[in-house]
C-alpha positions, 0 to 999 in steps of 0.5 A: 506488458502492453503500454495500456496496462502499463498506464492504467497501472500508473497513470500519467506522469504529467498527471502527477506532475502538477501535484507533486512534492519536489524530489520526493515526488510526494503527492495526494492525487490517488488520495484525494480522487479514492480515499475515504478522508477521515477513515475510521476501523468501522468505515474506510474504502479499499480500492482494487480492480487496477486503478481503483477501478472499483471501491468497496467499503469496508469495516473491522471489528473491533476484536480485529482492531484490537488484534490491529493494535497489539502488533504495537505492543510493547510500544518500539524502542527505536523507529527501525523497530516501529518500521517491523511494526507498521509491516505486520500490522499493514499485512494484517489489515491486508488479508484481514480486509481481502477476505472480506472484498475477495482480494486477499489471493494475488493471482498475478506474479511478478516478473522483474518487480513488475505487476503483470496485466490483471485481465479485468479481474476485480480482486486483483491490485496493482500499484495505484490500488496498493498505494492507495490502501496502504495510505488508508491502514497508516492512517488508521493506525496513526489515528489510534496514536500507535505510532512513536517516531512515524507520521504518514507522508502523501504518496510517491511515485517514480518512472516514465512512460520512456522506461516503463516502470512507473510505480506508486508508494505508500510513505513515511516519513520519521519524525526526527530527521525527517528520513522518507520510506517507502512501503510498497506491498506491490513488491511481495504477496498478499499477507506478507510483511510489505518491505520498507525501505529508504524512498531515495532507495524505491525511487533509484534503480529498478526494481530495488535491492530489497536487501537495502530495505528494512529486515524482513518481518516473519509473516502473520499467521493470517498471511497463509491463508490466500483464499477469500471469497468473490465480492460484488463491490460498492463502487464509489469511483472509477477510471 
């Protein structure tokens, strides 16, 4: 992957580093420069493009809300089950929202857990991009108070411009004992259940042993479609 890419995917380290929350490299750098602060289901941003080089607005239905909120009911027994939850629901939301912007087909592949160069592709989302929007569906989630045992953290970030795998992650962090997980879409394909795993996990050797991570939610049914149509953005913002 050409070194460009590689930051554009990522950003500068030193950039992060001034904003950062001790060992967990907790910071809200992408928050604060992309994300709608206070979003609601009927207006929230995504970003796509790599780097939130394009914004779009974006809404739900209610009845897509609704569908949002019945992945938590019956409401989890234990924070591991609240984690499945948060999985599906964050999937839903994906697909739900990528056929709205174009993006809910990934036409990039992985090749050691690392997202290749998008060409300029509008509907493609790298590390940045999919932390940044799974930050937003948390937060529209934990606004709703449907969730028990989790609150939404600041994002992460881990790797050097030296090893080349510099990468972002959404967080969580649970309530009681204050444990940090990192959920990272970047790692699987549009619509499938993102995997959750320990942050000290994500932030180790890469790529991770997802096997080390949270039992796999099944899929969605929305996660077979992987078609949506072209969109034209609203850009708000861009690198």
């Amino acid at each position: 992957m050409p070194v460009r890419d590689v930051l554009r995917c990522l950003g500068l380290a030193l950039m992060l580093s001034a904003c950062t929350g001790g060992a967990n490299h907790l910071n809200t750098t992408y928050i604060d420069r992309y994300a709608k602060p206070d979003p609601t289901p009927a207006e929230f941003y995504e970003c796509h493009g790599f780097g939130c080089a394009e914004t779009s607005r974006v809404s739900l239905s209610n009845d897509e809300w609704r569908r949002v909120a019945a992945v938590f009911k019956p409401p989890a027994a234990n924070a591991a089950a609240e984690r499945r939850q948060i999985a599906r629901g964050v999937a839903m939301m994906q697909m739900m929202v990528g056929r709205q912007t174009g993006t809910a087909a990934h036409q990039w592949t992985h090749r050691d857990m690392m997202i290749l160069p998008n060409n300029s592709d509008p509907t493609q989302l790298d590390c940045i991009d999919e932390a940044v929007n799974t930050w937003t569906y948390l937060t529209l989630i934990e606004k709703s108070r449907l969730l028990r045992f989790h609150r939404v953290a600041p994002l992460s970030y881990a790797g050097s411009v030296v090893t080349l795998d510099q990468r972002n992650t959404a967080v969580l962090q649970q309530i009681a004992g204050g444990d940090y997980f990192a959920i990272d879409p970047s790692l699987v394909d549009a619509g499938a259940p993102p995997p959750i795993m320990p942050l000290a996990t994500w932030m180790g050797h890469w790529p991770p042993d997802l096997a080390a991570g949270e039992a796999r939610a099944p899929p969605t049914p929305s996660a077979r479609s992987r078609t949506g149509p072209r969109h034209q953005s609203n850009q708000v913002g861009n690198l």
